[in-house]
VMD Tcl script that builds the backbone (N, CA, C; Angstrom):
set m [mol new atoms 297]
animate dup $m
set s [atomselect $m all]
$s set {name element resname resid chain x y z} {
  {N N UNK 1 A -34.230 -46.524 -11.760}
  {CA C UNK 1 A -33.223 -45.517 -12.046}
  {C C UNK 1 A -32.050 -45.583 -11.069}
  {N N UNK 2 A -31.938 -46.562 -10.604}
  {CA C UNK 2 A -30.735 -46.944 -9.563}
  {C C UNK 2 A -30.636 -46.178 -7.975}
  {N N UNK 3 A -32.190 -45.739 -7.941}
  {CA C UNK 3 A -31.889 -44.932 -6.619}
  {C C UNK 3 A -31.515 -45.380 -5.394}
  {N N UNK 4 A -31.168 -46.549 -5.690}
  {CA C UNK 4 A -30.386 -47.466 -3.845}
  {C C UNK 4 A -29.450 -47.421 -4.249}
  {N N UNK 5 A -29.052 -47.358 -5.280}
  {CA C UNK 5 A -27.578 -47.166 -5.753}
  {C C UNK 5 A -26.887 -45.861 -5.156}
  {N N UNK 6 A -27.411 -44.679 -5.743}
  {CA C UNK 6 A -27.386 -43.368 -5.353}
  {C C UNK 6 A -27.528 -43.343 -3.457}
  {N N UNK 7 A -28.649 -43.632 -3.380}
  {CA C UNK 7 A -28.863 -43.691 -1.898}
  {C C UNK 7 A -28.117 -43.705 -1.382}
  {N N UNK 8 A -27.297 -45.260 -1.473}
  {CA C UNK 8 A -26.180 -45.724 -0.764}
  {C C UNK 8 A -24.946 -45.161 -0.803}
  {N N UNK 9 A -24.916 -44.363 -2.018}
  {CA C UNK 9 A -23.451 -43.945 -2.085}
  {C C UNK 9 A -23.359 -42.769 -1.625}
  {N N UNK 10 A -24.376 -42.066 -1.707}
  {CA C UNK 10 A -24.382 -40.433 -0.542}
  {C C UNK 10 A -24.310 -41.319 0.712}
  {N N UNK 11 A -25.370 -42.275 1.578}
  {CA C UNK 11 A -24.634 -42.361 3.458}
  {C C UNK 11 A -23.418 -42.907 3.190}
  {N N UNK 12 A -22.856 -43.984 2.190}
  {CA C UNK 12 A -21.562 -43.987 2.533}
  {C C UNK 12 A -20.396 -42.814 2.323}
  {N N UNK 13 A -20.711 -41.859 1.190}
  {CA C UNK 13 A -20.172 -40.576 1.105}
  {C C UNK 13 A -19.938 -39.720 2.660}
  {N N UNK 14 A -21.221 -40.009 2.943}
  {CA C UNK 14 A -21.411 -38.695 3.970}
  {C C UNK 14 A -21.077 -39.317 5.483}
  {N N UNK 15 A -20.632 -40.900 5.596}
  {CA C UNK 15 A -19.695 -41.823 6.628}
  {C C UNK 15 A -18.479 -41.253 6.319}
  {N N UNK 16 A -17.680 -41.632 5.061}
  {CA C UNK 16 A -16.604 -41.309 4.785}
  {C C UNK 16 A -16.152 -39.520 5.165}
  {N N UNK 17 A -17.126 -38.381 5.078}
  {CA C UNK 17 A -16.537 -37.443 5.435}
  {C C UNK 17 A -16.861 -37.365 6.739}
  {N N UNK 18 A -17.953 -38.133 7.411}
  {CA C UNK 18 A -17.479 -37.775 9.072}
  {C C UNK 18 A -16.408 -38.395 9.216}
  {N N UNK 19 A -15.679 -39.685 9.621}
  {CA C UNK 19 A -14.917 -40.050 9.556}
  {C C UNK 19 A -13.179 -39.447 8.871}
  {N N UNK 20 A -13.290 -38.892 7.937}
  {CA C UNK 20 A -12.394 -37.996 7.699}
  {C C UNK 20 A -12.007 -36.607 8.123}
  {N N UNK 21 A -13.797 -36.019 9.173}
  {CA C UNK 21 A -13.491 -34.753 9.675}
  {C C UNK 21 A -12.815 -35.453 11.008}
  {N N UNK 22 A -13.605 -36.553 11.689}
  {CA C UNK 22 A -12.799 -36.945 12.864}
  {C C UNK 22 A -11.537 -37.122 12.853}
  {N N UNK 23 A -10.961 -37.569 11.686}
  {CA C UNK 23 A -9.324 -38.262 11.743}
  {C C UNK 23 A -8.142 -36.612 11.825}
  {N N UNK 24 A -9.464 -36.013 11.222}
  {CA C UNK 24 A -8.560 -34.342 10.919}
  {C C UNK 24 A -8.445 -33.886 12.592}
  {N N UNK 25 A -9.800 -33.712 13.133}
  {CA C UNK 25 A -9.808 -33.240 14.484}
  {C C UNK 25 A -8.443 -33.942 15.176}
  {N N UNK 26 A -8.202 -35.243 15.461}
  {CA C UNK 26 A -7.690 -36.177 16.131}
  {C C UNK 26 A -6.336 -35.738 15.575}
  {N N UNK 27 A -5.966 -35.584 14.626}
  {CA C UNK 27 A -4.325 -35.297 14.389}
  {C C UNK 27 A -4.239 -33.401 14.457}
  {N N UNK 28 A -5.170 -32.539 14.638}
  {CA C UNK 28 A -4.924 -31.640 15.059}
  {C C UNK 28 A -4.998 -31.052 16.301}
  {N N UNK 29 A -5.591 -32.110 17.462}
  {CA C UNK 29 A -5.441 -31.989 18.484}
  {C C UNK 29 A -6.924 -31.015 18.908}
  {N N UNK 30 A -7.865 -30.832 17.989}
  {CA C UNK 30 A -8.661 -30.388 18.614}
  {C C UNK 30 A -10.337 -31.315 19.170}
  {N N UNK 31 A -10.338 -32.959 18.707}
  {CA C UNK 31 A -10.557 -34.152 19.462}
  {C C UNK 31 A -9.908 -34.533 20.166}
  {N N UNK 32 A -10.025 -34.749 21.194}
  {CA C UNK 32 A -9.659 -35.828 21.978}
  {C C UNK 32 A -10.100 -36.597 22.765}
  {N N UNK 33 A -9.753 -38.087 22.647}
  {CA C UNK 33 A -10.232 -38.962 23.418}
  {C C UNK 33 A -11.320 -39.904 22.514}
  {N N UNK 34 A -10.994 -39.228 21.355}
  {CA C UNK 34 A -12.273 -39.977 20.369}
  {C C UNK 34 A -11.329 -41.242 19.719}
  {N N UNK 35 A -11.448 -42.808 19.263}
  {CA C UNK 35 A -10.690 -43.311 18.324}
  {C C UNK 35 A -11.618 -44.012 17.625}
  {N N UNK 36 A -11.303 -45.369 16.843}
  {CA C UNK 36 A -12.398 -45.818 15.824}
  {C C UNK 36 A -11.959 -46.768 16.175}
  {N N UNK 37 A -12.931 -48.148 16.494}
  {CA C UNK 37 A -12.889 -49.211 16.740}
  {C C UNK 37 A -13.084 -50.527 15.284}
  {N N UNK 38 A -13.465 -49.541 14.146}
  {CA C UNK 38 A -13.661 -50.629 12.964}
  {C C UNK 38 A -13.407 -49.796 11.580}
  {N N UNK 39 A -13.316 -50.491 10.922}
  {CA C UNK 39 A -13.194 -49.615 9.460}
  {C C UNK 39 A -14.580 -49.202 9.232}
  {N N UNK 40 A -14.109 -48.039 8.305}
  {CA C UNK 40 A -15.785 -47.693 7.841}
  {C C UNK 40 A -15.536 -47.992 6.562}
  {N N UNK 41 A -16.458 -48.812 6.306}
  {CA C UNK 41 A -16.234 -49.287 4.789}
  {C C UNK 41 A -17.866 -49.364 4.061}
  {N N UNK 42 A -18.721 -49.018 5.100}
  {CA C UNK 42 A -20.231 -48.457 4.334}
  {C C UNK 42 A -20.645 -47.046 4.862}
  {N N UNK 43 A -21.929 -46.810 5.331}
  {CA C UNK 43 A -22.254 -45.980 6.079}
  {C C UNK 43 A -22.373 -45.550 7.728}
  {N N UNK 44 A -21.368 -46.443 8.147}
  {CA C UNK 44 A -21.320 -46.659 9.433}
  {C C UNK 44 A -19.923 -46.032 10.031}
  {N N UNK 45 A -19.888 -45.341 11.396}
  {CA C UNK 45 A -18.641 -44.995 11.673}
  {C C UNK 45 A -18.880 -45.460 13.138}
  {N N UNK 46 A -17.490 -46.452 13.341}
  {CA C UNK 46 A -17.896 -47.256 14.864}
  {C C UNK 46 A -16.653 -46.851 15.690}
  {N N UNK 47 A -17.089 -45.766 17.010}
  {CA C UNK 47 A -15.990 -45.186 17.413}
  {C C UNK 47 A -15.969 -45.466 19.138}
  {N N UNK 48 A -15.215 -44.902 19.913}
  {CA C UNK 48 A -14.744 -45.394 20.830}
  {C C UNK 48 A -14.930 -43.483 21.694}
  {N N UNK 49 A -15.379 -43.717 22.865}
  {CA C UNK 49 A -15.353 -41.996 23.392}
  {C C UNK 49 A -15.547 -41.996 24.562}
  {N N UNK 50 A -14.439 -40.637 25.518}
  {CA C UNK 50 A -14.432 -40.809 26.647}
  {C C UNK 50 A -15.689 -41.739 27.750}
  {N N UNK 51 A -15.981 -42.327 29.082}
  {CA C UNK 51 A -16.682 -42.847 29.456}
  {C C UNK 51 A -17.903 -41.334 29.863}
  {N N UNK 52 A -19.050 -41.331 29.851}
  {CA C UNK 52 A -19.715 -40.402 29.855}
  {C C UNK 52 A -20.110 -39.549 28.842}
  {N N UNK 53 A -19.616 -39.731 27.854}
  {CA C UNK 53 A -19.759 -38.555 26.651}
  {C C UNK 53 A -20.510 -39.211 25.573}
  {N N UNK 54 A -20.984 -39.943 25.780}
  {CA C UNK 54 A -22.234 -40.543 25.023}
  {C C UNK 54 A -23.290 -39.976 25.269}
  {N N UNK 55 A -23.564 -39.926 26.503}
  {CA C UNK 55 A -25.088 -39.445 27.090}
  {C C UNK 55 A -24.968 -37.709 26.803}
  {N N UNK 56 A -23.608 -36.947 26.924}
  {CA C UNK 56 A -24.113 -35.881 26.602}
  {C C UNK 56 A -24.264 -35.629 24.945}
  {N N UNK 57 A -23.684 -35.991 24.666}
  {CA C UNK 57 A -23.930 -35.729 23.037}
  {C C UNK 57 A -24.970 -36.693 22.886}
  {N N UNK 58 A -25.471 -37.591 22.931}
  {CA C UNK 58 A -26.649 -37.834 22.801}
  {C C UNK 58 A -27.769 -36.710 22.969}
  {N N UNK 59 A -27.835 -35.677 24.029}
  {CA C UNK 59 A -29.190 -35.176 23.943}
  {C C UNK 59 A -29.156 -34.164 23.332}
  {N N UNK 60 A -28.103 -34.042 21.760}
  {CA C UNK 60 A -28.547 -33.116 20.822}
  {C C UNK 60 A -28.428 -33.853 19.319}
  {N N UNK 61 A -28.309 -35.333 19.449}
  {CA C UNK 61 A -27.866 -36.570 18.200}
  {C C UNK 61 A -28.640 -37.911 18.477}
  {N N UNK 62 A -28.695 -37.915 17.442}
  {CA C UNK 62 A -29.397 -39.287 18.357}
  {C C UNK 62 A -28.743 -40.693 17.249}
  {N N UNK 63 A -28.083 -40.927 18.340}
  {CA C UNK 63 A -27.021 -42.668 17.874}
  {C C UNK 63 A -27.056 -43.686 19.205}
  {N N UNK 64 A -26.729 -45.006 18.737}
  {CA C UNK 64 A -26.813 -45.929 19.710}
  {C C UNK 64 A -25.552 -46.570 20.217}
  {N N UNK 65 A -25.464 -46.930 21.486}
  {CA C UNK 65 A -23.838 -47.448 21.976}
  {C C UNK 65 A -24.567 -49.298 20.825}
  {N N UNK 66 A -22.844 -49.210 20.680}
  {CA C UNK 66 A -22.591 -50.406 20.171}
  {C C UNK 66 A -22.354 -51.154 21.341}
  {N N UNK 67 A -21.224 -51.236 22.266}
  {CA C UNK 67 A -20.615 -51.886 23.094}
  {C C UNK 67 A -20.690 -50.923 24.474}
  {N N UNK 68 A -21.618 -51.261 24.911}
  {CA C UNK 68 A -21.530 -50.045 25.923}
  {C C UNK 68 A -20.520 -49.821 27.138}
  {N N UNK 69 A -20.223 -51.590 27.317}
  {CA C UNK 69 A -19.051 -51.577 28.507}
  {C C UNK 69 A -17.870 -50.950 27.879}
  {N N UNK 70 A -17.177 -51.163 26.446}
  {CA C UNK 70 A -15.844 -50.220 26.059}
  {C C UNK 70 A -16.495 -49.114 25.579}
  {N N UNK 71 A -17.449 -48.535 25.789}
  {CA C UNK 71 A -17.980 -46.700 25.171}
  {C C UNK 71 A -17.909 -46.694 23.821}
  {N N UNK 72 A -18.273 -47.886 23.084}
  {CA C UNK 72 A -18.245 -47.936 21.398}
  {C C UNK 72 A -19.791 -47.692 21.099}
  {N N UNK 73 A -19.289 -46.579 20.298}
  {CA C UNK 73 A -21.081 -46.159 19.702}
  {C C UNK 73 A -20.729 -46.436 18.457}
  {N N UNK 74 A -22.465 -46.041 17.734}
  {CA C UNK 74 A -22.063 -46.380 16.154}
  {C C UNK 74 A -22.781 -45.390 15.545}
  {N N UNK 75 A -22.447 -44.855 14.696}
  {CA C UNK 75 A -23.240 -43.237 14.324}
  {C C UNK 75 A -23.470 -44.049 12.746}
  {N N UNK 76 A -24.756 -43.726 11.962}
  {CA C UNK 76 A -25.088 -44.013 11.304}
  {C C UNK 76 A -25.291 -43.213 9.981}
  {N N UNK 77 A -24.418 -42.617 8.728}
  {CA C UNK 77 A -25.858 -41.553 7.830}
  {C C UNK 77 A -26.326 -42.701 7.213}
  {N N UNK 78 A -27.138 -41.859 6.618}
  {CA C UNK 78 A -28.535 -42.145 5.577}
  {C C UNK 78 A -28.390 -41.498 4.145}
  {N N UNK 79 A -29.732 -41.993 3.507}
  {CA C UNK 79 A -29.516 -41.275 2.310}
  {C C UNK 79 A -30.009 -39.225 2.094}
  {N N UNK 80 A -30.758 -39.294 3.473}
  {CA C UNK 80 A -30.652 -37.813 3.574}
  {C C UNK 80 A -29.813 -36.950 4.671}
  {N N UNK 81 A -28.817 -37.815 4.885}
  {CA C UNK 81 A -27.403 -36.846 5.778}
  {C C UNK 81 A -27.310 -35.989 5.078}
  {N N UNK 82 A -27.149 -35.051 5.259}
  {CA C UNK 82 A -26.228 -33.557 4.535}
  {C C UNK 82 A -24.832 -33.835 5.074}
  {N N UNK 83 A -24.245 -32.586 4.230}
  {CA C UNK 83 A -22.830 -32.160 4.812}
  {C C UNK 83 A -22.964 -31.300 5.735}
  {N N UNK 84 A -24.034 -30.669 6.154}
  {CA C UNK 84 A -23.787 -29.149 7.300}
  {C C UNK 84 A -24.808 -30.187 8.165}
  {N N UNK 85 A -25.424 -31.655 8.463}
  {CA C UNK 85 A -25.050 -32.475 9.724}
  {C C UNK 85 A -24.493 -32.733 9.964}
  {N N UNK 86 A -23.179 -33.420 8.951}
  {CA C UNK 86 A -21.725 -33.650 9.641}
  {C C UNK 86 A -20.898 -32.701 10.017}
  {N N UNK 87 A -20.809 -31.764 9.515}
  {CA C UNK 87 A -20.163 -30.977 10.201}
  {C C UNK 87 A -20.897 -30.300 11.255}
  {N N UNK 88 A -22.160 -30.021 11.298}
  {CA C UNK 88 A -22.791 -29.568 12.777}
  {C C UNK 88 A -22.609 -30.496 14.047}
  {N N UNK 89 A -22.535 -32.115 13.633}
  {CA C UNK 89 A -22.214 -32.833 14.529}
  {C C UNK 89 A -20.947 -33.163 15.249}
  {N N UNK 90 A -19.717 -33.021 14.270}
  {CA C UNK 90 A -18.280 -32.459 14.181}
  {C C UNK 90 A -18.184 -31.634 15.085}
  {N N UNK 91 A -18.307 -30.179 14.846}
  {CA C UNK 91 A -18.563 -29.440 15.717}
  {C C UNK 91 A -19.245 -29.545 17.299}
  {N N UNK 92 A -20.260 -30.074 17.191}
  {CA C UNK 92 A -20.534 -30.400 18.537}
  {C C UNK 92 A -20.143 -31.222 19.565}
  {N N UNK 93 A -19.193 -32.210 18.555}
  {CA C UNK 93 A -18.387 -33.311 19.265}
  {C C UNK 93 A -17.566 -32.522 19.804}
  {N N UNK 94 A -16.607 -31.762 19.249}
  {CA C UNK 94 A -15.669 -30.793 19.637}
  {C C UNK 94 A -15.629 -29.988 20.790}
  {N N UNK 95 A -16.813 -29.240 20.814}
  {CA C UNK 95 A -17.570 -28.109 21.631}
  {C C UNK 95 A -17.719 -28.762 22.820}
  {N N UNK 96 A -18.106 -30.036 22.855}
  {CA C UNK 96 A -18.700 -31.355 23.921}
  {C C UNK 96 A -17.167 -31.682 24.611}
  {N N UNK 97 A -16.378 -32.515 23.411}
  {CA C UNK 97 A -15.092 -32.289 24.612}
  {C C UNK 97 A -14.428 -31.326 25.031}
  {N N UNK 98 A -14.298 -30.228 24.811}
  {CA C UNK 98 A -13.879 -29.262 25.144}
  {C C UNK 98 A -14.285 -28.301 26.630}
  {N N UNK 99 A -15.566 -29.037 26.632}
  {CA C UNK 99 A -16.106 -28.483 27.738}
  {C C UNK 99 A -15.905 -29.128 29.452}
}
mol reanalyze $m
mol bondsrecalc $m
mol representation Tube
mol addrep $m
């Protein structure tokens, strides 16, 4: 019944709106310091973030540095991301630099 089909197209859905809440944060000035090091063109969003701010948002997310010497992580959804993880994670990115 095509469910990798489906699968795939909710984490890449639910890449595409983190990635679109980040680009919003970033031109409204309430990210900063966050940029994107690659296109997201599946379910992957490969970004770039102050030095240190991995480890704290890490101990409420759990993602892996891509490149750890330039601070490139890679945040991953799935086929069971929601929308109120991306935006809870959104939010906490926020909350995180802000602090």
């Amino acid at each position: 019944d095509d469910l990798y089909l489906r699968s795939a197209g909710h984490a890449n859905a639910m890449a595409t709106r983190l990635r679109t809440a980040l680009e919003a944060g970033i031109a409204d000035g309430s990210i900063r310091g966050v940029g994107f090091s690659q296109e997201t063109q599946a379910n992957g969003v490969f970004a770039t973030l102050p030095a240190g701010f991995a480890d704290r948002l890490r101990e409420h997310f759990r993602f892996y540095d891509w490149d750890a010497a330039n601070n490139e992580v890679r945040w991953m959804c799935s086929f069971d991301t929601t929308e109120d993880d991306i935006d809870a994670f959104v939010a906490a990115l926020e909350q995180e630099l802000s602090a």
